[in-house]
PLY file of the C-alpha trace (Angstrom):
ply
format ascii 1.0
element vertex 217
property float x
property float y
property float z
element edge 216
property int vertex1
property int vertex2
end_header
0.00 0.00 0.00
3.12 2.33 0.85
4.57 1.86 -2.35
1.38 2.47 -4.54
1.02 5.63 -2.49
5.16 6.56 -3.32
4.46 5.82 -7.33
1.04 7.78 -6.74
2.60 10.93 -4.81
5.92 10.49 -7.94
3.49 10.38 -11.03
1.67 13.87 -9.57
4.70 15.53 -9.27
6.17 14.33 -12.60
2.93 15.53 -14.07
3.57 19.24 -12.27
6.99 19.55 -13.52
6.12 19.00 -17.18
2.98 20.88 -17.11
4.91 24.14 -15.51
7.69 23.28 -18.07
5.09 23.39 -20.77
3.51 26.87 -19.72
6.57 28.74 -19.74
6.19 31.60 -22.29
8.53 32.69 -24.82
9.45 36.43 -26.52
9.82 36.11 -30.11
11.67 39.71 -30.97
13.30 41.42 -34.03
17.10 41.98 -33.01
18.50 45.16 -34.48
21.32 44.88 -33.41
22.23 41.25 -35.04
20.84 40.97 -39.01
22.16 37.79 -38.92
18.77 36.83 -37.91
15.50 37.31 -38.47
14.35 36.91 -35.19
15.77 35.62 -31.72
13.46 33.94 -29.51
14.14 34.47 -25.74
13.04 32.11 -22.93
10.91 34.34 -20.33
12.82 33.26 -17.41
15.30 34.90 -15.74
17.21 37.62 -16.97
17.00 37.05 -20.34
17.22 40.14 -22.59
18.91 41.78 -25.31
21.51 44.62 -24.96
19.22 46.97 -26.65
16.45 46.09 -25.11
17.79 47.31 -21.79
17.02 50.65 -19.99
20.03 52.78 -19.09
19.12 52.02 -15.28
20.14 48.49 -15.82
23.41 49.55 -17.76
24.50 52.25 -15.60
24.32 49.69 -12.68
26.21 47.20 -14.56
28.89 49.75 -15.60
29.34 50.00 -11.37
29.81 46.18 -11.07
32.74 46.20 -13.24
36.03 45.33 -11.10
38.63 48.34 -11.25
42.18 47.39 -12.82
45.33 49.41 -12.85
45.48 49.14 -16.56
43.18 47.80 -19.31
39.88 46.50 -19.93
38.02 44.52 -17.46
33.96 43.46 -18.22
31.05 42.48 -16.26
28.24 39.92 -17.76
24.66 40.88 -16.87
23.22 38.11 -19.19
25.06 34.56 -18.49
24.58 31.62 -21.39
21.30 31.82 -21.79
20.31 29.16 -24.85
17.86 30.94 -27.27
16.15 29.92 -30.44
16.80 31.60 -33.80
14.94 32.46 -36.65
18.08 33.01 -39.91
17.61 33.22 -43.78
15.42 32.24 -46.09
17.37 30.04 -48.54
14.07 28.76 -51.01
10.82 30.39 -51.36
8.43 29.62 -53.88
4.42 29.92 -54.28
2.69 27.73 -56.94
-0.35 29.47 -58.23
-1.35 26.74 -60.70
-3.73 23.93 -60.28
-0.91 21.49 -60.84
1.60 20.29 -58.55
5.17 21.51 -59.04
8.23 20.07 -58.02
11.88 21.24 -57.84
15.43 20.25 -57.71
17.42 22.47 -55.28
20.46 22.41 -53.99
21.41 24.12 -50.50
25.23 24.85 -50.69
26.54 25.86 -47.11
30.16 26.14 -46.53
30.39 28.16 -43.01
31.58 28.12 -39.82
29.23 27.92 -36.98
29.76 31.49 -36.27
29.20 34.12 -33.45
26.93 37.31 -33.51
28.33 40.28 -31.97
27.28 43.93 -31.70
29.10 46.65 -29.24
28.34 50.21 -28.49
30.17 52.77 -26.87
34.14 52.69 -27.07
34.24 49.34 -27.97
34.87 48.42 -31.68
34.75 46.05 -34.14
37.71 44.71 -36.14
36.41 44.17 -39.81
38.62 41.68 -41.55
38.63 38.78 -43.78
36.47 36.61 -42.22
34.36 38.85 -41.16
33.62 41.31 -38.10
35.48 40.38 -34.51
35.78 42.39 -31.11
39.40 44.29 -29.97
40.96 41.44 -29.23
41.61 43.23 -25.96
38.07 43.18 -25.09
37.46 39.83 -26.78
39.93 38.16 -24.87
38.13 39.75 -21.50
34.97 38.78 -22.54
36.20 35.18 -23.39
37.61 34.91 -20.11
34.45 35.89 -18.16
31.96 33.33 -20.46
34.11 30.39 -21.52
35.49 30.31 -25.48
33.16 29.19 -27.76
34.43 25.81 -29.79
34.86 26.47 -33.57
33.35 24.14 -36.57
33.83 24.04 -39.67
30.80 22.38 -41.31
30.43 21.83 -45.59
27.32 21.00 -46.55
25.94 19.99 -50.09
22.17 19.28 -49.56
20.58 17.90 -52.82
16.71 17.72 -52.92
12.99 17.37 -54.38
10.67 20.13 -53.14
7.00 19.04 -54.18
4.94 22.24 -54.43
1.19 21.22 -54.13
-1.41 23.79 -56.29
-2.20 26.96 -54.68
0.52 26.43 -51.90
3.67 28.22 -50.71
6.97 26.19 -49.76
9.39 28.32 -47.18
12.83 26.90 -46.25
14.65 29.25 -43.37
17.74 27.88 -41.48
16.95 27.94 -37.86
18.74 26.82 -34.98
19.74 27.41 -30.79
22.57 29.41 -29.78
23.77 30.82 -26.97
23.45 34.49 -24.92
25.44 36.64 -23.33
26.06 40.21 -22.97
27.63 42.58 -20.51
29.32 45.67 -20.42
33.44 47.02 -20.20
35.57 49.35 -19.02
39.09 50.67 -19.20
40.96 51.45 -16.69
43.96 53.98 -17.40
46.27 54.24 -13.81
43.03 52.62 -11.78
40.77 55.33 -13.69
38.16 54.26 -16.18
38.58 56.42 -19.24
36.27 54.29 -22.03
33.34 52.17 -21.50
30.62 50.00 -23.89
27.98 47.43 -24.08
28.98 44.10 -25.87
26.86 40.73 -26.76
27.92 37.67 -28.19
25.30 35.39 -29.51
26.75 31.91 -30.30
25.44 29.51 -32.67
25.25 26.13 -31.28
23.42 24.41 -34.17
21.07 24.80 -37.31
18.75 23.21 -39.31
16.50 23.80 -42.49
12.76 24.11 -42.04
10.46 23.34 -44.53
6.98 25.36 -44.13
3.71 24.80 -46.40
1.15 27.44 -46.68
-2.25 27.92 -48.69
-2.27 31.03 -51.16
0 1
1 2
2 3
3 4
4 5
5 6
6 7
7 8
8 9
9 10
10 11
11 12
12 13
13 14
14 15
15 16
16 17
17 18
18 19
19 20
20 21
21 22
22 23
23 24
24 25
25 26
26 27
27 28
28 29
29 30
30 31
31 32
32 33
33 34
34 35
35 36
36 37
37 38
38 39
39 40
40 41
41 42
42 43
43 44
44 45
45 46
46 47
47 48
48 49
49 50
50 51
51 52
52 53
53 54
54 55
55 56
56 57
57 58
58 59
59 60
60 61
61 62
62 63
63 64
64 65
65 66
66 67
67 68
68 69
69 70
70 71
71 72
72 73
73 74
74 75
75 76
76 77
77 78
78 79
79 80
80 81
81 82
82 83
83 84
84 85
85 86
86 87
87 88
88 89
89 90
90 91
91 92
92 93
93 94
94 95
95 96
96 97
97 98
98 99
99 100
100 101
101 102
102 103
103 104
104 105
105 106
106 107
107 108
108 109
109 110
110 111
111 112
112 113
113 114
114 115
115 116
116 117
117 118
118 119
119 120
120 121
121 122
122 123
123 124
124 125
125 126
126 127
127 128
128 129
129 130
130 131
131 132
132 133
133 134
134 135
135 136
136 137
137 138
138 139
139 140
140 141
141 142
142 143
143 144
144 145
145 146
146 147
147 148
148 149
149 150
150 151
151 152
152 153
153 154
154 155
155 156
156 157
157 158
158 159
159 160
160 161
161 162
162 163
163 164
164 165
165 166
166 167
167 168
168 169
169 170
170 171
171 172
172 173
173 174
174 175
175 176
176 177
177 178
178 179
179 180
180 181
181 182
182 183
183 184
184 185
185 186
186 187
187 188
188 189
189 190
190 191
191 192
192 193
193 194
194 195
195 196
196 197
197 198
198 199
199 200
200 201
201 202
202 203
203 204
204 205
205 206
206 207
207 208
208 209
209 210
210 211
211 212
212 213
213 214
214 215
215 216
């Protein structure tokens, strides 16, 4: 009778947890600040939120959190690897109009690295070079320190395929994917006295995938 009652009292709670995991809402948003994507899709737990989403209340006590150094920059996270949906291109979009069903042969040719977003404000900049745009490396290195280093992939991709268009119906293929948050703030410090400051986030891609959505026209 005990343990009926046990596997009773274990089945309700199991039921809790996955119901309370089920109602937790989501923010789909439009980053500005990253047109890598499309759209980001935050978890609405914790502190999780965009740089530019941010009041100046929230930065300005961040910018106080920031340990002083004698010389250099030092940084302070305010959002800590947070994982986060994403919403990227569009790499196929057709509509068939007809009252016949199409079909197509498309390739999807992807030869990238899994790749981090990264916007900064303030007196932090952005080296532009051949592979694209990176942070100081002064500031990068900071920031690296204080979140962990992010693990880079190559991946090459040739994806060969039959897309079946039925009549009056719209095919959609978008890369989407989870990555990860973070974002903070920096300093430097000049003789113990901070002389530059700005807001950085780094939004690392942990994976992708192509989806394939059908719509009536």
């Amino acid at each position: 009778m005990v343990a009926k009652e046990g596997v009773f009292i274990f089945k309700k709670f199991l039921i809790c947890i996955l119901f309370i995991l089920f109602l937790i809402p989501v923010v789909t948003i439009k980053a500005n600040s990253h047109p890598e994507f499309q759209e980001i899709i935050l978890p609405y737990v914790g502190n999780a939120q965009l740089i530019e989403d941010m009041s100046q209340s929230q930065i300005k006590n961040a910018y106080k959190k920031v340990k002083r150094r004698f010389m250099g920059w030092n940084v302070y996270a305010i959002v800590r690897d947070i994982k986060v949906d994403y919403v990227g291109d569009t790499v196929f979009a057709k509509a068939n109009n007809t009252s016949n069903t199409l079909s197509f042969v498309h390739t999807f040719e992807v030869e990238d690295s899994l790749e981090t977003s990264v916007s900064v404000s303030g007196d932090i900049h952005l080296d532009v070079g051949i592979k694209g745009k990176k942070v100081t490396t002064a500031v990068d290195s900071r920031v690296r320190a204080e979140i962990g280093r992010k693990t880079k992939k190559t991946t090459t991709e040739t994806l060969k395929t039959t897309i079946v268009i039925p009549a009056n119906t719209k095919v959609t293929v978008t890369i989407k994917g989870t990555a990860r948050l973070n974002n903070g703030v920096a300093k430097y410090f000049f003789f113990g006295i901070g002389t530059k400051k700005g807001t950085w986030e780094y939004i690392d891609i942990i994976n992708e995938y192509y989806d394939y959505y059908e719509e009536a026209i």
